[in-house]
N, C-alpha and C positions, 0 to 999 in steps of 0.2 A: 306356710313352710312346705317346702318340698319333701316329698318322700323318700328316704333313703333308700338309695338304689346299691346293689351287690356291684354295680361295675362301678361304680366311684369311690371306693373303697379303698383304701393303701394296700401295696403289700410289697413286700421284700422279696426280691427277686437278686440271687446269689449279691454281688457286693453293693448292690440298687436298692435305694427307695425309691419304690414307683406312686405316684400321688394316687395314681387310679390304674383300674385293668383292662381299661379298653388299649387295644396294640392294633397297632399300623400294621397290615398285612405286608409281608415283599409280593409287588406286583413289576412286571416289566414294562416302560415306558418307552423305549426304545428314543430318547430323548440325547443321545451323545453321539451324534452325526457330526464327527467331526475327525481328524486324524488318527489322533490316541486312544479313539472312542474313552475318551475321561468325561467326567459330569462336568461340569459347566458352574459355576457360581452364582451368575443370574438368572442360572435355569435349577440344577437339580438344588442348589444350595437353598432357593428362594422357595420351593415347593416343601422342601423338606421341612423348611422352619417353619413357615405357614403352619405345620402339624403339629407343632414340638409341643401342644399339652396332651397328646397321650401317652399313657402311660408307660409305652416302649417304641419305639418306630425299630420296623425293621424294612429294610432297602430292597429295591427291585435286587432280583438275584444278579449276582454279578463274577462274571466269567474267571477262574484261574488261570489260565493260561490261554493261548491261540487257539490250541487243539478240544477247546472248550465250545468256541464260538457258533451258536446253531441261529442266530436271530441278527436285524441289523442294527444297527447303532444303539445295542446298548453298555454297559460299562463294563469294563473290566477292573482288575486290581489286581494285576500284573505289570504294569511297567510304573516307570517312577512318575511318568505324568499322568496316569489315573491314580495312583497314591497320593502326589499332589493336590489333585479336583477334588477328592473323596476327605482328604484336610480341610478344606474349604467348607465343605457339605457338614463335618462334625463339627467346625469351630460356630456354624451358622447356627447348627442345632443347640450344640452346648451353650453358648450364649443367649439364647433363649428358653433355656431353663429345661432342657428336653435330654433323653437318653436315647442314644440310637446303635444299634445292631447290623451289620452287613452280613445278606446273604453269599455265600459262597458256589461259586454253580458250576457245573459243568453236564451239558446236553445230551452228551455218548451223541445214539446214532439219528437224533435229531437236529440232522444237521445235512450240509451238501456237502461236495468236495467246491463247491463256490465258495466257502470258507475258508480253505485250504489250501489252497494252491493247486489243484485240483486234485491232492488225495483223499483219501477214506475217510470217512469221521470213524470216530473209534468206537467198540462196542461191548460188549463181553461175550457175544457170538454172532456170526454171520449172516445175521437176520434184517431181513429188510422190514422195519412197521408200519412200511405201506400208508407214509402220512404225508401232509404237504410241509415243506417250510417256504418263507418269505428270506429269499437270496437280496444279493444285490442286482438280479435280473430279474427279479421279480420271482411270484410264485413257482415253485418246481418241487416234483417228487421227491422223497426218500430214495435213497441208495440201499443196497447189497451194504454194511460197513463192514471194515476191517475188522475181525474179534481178537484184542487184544494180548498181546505179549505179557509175561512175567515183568520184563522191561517195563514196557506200557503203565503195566498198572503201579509198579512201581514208582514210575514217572510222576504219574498220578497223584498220589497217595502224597508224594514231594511237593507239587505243585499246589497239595490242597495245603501243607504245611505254608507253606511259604505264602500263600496270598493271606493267611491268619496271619503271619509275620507284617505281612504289608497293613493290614488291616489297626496290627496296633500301632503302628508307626504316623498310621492316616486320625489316629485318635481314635478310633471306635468303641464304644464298650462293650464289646462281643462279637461273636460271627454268629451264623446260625451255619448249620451245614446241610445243602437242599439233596435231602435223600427219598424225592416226591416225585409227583406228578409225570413219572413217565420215564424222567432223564435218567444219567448214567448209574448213579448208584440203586435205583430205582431196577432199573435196568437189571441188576445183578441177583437182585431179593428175586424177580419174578422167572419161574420157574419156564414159562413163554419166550423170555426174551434173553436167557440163561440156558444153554443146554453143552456147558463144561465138564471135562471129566476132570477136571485138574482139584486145587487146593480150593477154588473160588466157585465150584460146580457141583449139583447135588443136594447132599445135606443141607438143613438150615444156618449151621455154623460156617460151612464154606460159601453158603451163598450172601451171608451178612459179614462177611470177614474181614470185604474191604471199608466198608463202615467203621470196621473197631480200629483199624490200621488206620485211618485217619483219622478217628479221634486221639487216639494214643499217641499221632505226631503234632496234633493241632495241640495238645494239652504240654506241648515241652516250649509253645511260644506263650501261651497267658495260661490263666487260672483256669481249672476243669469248668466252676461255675461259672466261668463266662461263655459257655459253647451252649449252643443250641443246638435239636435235630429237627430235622421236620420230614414226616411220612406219609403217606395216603394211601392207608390198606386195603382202600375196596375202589382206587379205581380201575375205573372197567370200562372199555369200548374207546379210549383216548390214547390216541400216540402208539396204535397199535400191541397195548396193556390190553392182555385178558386173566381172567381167573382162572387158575385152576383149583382143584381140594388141597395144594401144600400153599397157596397164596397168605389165606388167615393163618395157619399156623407155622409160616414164617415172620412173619410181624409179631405174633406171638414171643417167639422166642427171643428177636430183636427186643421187644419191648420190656421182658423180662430181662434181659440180658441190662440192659440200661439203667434198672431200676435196680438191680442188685449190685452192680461192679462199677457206675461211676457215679460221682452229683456231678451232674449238670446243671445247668441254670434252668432251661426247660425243657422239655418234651412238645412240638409242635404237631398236631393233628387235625387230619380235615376231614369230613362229614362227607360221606359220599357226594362227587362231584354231578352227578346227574342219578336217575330210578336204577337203582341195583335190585329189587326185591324180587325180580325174578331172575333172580342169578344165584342158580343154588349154592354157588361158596361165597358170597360176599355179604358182610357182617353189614347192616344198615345204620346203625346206631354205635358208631365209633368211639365217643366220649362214655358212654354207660358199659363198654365192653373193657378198655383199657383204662380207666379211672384203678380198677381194683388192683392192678396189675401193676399199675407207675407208679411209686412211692415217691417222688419227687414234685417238682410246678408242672402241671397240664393245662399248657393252652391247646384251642378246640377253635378252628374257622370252619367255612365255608353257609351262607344263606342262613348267617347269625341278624335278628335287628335288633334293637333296642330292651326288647322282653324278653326273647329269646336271649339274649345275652345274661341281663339280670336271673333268671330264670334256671341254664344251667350252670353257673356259679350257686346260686341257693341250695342248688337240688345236691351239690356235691360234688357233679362228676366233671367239672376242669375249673382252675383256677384266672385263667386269663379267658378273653375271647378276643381275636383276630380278627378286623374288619377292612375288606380288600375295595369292594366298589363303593362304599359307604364314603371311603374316605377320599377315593379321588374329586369326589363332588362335594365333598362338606369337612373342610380343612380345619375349623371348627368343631371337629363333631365329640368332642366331650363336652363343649360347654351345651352341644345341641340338646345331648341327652342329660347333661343336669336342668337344665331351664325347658326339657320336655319342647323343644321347637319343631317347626315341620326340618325335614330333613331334603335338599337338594336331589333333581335325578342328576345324572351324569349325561356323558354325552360317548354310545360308543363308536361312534366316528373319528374320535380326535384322543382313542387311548394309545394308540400307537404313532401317528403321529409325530412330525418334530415343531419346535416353536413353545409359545406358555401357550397357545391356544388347547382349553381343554384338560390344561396343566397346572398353570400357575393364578390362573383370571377366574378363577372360582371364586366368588364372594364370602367372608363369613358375614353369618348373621348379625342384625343390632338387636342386641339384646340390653332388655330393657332392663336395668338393676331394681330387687327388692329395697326396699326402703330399711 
C-alpha cells in the first residue's frame, strides 16, 4: 500500500472538486505562431489534455489585448479566433475529466515597440528595466516606455474585464490574474518601477489600486471564486525588479487586503525566484510569511518536488502546490507521484520553441497496476 501523500488529497476549490493538489503551473510556450496568435487544437489542445489529471491546470499567461504583447507567438484572448482555439483547448480538457484556468497577462514595459507598430509599450512610469525581450527580429533591448494615462489604465483595467468575458465564453473555469514576475501590474506595486504622484503612485493603496479595479470589473463577468491572483514578493534582480524597504510591506497590505474584502478562489505565490538572503528587504520564506495573513486557498510554486510539495501542505502553510518545469516533461505527473516513479528531465531548448517537439512527445510513464 502506498503511503498517503498530502498532494493526492481532494479539496474543494471555490465551485471545484479537485481530485488532488498538484496544479499545472501557467508557463509560456510561445507555441501560436500563427495569424491570430490563437492555440491550435493539435497543438495546445493536445498538450493540455495530456495534463488533465491534475488537480487544476492553469494556461501559459495569455495576453488581453495588442498593447499587451511583450513575447512571440504566444496566445492571446482578445479576438474571437483565440476565443475560438482556447474553446477547443477547454472542450479537450473538460472531456478528459480535468479543470482548467487561463491566465490573463499583460507585460507593461517588457516589451518593444516591435510589438506595436513601433509605439511605446506602456508602463506606470517612464522607466526603462534595462532587460532583453525576444522580438520578431530577434533578441533587442528594453525601451524608455510610455507611463501611462488615466485613459490607459482605464483601457486597461476594460481590457482585463473583457478577456475574463472571453474566457468564459471559451469555456474556462476561471482566470487567474498575473500580478507577477515583473509585468505590468507587478510594475505598479514596486516602488522601483512606480514613481507616480497621481491616485496609482505612493501609498500602498495607490500603488495596489489598479489590482482591485480589476478585480472588482473581472467579478461583474463570473463568480468572485472563480478569480485567481498571482504575486512574487521578493523578486529581485529580474526584469529590472528591485527591492526596496516599502516592497514587503506593500504585498502585505495587498495580501491583507484580499483576505479581508474578497473570496477568491486562490491566492497564488511563488518562493523566491533565485538567492534573496542577502537582500535586506526581501522575505525568503514566502508561504510561512503569508499563510497567516491569507484566510482563504494558498497555492505556493517555484523549486517545489515531490516532498517538498507533500511537505508544505502538512506543515500548513499553503493548500495547493504549482508545478512549472515538472510538468513540461512529465504530463503524467500525478500519477508519477502516486506510484512514487522516477520523474522525466525536460529539454530547455525546445520550451520555447514552436512544433510538439519538446511539447507534446513527452511520454507518460507505464505504469505498472497493483494487484
Amino acid at each position: 500500500m502506498k503511503q498517503q501523500q498530502e498532494l493526492l488529497q481532494p479539496y474543494t476549490l471555490g465551485n471545484l472538486e479537485l481530485p488532488n493538489r498538484v496544479v499545472m503551473a501557467p508557463m509560456t510556450r510561445s507555441r501560436a505562431n500563427n495569424e491570430h496568435n490563437r492555440p491550435v487544437n493539435d497543438l495546445h489542445g493536445m498538450y493540455y489534455q495530456q495534463r488533465a489529471s491534475a488537480g487544476l491546470i492553469i494556461t501559459e499567461g495569455s495576453q488581453i489585448s495588442k498593447e499587451a504583447v511583450g513575447y512571440i507567438n504566444t496566445a492571446g484572448i482578445h479576438n474571437k479566433e483565440q476565443v475560438a482555439g482556447w474553446k477547443q483547448v477547454t472542450e479537450e480538457v473538460h472531456n478528459a475529466g480535468g479543470r482548467i484556468y487561463i491566465q490573463v497577462w499583460h507585460v507593461g514595459r517588457i516589451s518593444h515597440p516591435d510589438f506595436h507598430d513601433g509605439k511605446l509599450p506602456l508602463a506606470p512610469s517612464a522607466l526603462n528595466p534595462d532587460a532583453e525581450v525576444y522580438t520578431p527580429e530577434g533578441q533587442k533591448k528594453t525601451v524608455v516606455p510610455k507611463a501611462m494615462t488615466k485613459e490607459d489604465i482605464d483601457r486597461t483595467v476594460s481590457d482585463f474585464k473583457q478577456a475574463a468575458a472571453n474566457a468564459v465564453e471559451a469555456g474556462f473555469d476561471g482566470v487567474e490574474i498575473h500580478a507577477s514576475n515583473g509585468y505590468l501590474l507587478h510594475q505598479f506595486f514596486n516602488s522601483t518601477s512606480n514613481q507616480r504622484t497621481d491616485e496609482y503612485g505612493g501609498s500602498h493603496e495607490n500603488k495596489a489600486r489598479i489590482l482591485f479595479e480589476i478585480i472588482d470589473a473581472i467579478k461583474e463577468t463570473m463568480p468572485e471564486n472563480s478569480i485567481g491572483v498571482r504575486l512574487n514578493p521578493s523578486l529581485h534582480g529580474i526584469f529590472g525588479m528591485t527591492m526596496d524597504e516599502d516592497t514587503i510591506p506593500t504585498f502585505d497590505y495587498i495580501i491583507k487586503k484580499l483576505s479581508m474584502d474578497y473570496n477568491l478562489a486562490y491566492l497564488h505565490l511563488s518562493e523566491p525566484f533565485n538567492d534573496v538572503s542577502d537582500i535586506a528587504y526581501a522575505e525568503t520564506e514566502i508561504a510561512k510569511r503569508y499563510r497567516p495573513m491569507y484566510d482563504g486557498t494558498l497555492m505556493i510554486n517555484a523549486g517545489f518536488d515531490q516532498e517538498k510539495g507533500n511537505a508544505v501542505i502538512k506543515n500548513g502553510n499553503a493548500d495547493l502546490v504549482a508545478y512549472g518545469k515538472l510538468y513540461i516533461s512529465n504530463p503524467d505527473l500525478v500519477e508519477r507521484f502516486k506510484n512514487n516513479l522516477e520523474l522525466a528531465s525536460w529539454d530547455n531548448d525546445t520550451f520555447y520553441t514552436t512544433g510538439k517537439e519538446g511539447y507534446t512527445d513527452y511520454p507518460k510513464a507505464k505504469v505498472i497496476q497493483e494487484a
